[in-house]
N, C-alpha and C positions, 0 to 999 in steps of 0.2 A: 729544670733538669731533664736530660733527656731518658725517653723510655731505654730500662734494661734490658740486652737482646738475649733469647733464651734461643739456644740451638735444642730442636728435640728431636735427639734420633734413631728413629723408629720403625720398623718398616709396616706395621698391624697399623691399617685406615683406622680400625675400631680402638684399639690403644691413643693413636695420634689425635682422636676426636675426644676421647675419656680426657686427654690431656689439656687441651684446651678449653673445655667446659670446666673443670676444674680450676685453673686457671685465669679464667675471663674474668674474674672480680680483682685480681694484682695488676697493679701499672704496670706493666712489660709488654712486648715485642717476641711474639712468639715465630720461632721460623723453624717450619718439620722439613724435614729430609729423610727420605726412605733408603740411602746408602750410601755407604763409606764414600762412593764416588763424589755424593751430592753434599754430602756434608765438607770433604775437601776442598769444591769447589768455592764451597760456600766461604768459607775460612779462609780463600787467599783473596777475598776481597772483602770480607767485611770481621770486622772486631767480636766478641760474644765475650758476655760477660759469665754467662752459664752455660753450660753442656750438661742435659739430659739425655742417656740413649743406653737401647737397649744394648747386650751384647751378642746375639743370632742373627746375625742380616746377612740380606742374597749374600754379600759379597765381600762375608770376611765376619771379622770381630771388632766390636765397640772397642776392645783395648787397644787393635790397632791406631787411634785416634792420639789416642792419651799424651803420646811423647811430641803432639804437635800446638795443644794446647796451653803450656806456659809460655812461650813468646808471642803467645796474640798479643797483638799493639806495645808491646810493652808493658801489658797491665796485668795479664795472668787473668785467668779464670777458672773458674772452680768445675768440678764434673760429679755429678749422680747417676751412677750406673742403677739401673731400671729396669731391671732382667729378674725372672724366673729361679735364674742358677746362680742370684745370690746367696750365698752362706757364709760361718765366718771363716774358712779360710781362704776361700775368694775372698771377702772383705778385706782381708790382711794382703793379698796378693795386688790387690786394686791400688787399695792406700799406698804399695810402696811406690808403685808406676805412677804417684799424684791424683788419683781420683779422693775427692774430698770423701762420697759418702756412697755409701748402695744400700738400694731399699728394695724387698723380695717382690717381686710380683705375687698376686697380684696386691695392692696397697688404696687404703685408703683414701677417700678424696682430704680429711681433715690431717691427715699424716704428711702425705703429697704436699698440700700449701703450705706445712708451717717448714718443713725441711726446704723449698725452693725458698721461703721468704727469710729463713735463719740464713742460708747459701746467697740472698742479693740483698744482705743487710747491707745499709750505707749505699747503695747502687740507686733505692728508688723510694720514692717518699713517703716518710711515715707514715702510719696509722696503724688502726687493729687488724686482728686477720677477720674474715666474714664469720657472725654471728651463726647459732645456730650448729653449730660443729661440735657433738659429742666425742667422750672419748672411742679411743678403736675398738670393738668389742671383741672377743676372741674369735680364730677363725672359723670354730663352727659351727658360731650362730650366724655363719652368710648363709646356709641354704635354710634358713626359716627366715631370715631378712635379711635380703641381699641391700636392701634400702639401706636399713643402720649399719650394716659392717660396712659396707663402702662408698655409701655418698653424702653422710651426714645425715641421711635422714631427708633427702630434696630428694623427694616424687619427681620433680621435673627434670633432675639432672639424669635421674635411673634411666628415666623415657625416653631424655635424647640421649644416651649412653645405647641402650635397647632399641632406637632406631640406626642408627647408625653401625650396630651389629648384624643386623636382620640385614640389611644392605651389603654389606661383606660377606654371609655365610653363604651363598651362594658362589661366589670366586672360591671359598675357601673348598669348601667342597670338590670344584673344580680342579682345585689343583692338587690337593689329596688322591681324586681317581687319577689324576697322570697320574702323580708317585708311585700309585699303588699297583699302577698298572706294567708301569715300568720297573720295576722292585727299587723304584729310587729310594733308598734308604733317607739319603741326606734331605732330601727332598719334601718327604714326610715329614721327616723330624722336626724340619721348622713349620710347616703348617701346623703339629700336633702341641712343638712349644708353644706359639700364639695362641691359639683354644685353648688350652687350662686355662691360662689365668683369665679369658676371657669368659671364659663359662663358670670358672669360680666365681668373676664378679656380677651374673648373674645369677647366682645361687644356683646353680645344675653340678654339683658334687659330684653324681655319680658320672656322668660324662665329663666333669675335668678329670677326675680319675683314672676314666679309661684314656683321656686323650696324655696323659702322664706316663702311664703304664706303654700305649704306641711309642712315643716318645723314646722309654728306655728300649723298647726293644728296637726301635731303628738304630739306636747309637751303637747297640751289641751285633747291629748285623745279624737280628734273628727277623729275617723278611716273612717269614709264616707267622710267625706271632703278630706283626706289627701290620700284616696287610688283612687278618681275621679281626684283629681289634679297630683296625679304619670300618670294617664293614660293620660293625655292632656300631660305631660313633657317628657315621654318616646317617645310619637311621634314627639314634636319638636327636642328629642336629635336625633334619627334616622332621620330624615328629612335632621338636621346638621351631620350626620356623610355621608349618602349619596350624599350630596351637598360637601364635599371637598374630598371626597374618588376618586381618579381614575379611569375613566371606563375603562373595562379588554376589549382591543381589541376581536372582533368578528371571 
């Protein structure tokens, strides 16, 4: 039987890596795309049996997708919206455009696998889901262990999750001081959505929070609010990249 292809689309490196670590113990075919362009591209030549993705990318909205994905091949395929801004009347909004399911960012790695494998049931071959997977804990025991709320409790997955963060917060940064420099609202606002839930799944609450709070206030068009709250969150992110960064022998 052949591997089941999972489109995931996303445009957060740090998100797209959390995806795949999660993922790497299920038989499928993982293929990330960071925009609508690339995900279209992708789709007029190849089949997918799943669609994961968020809905804030450069260049548009994951719902835009939705009305292209039941005539894949002939076979249909299912969609899990993977975003921050789900709730339930988006949920109800999503279901009636055909998205099967949505799960709030940020989400667990044992929640993650059993929804994508309940969504490629029949698709890929039997077995258990990976061992070791407790239940989800509530969400605000992540900033006392960000381990159990979201990776099952694998030390090793946190660390390559937490490497591959550390390697992004530097771009993100980057693209925060343009926004902020330019009073790019919109601009912000998707950097500040990606950080929460990424910070959330590090256990750093009070900085998802602020970067939540940025968030709302770029959507309202309140650029003082949202360009003082960049400057308070760029210094906890540098404080956190300093604090797990190695110091360079003397």
């Amino acid at each position: 039987m052949a591997l089941p292809r999972v489109l995931l689309l996303e445009d957060d490196p740090a998100v797209r890596r959390f995806v795949a670590l999660a993922l790497e113990s299920l038989p499928l075919q993982l293929l990330p795309c960071g925009t609508l362009a690339e995900a279209r591209a992708l789709l007029g030549h190849t089949s997918v049996q799943l669609v994961l993705m968020d809905l804030a990318l450069p260049d548009g909205s994951g719902q835009d997708l939705l009305p292209l994905l039941p005539t894949q091949d002939g076979t249909g395929c299912r969609t899990i919206v993977f975003s921050g801004a789900v709730d339930a009347a988006l949920q109800r909004q999503l279901q009636s455009q055909g998205a099967w399911r949505g799960l709030a960012k940020p989400v667990g790695v044992g929640l993650l696998l059993e929804t994508v494998r309940e969504a490629l049931q029949g698709t890929m071959q039997a077995g258990p889901l990976p061992t070791g997977l407790p239940p989800e804990p509530a969400a605000e025991a992540s900033a006392q262990d960000p381990v159990a709320a979201f990776f099952g409790g694998d030390h090793g997955l946190y660390q390559a999750y937490l490497a591959s963060c550390l390697a992004q917060f530097g771009n993100d940064l980057a693209q925060g001081d343009a926004a902020a420099r330019a009073h790019d609202a919109p601009a912000l606002q998707r950097v500040a959505h990606s950080l929460k839930s990424v910070l959330t799944m590090l256990g750093q609450q009070h900085a998802a929070q602020e970067a939540r709070e940025i968030e709302a206030h770029a959507a309202a068009g309140a650029t003082a609010e949202m360009r003082g709250g960049w400057q308070r969150l760029r210094q906890q992110l540098r404080a956190f990249m300093a604090q797990h960064t190695p110091s360079q022998p003397g």
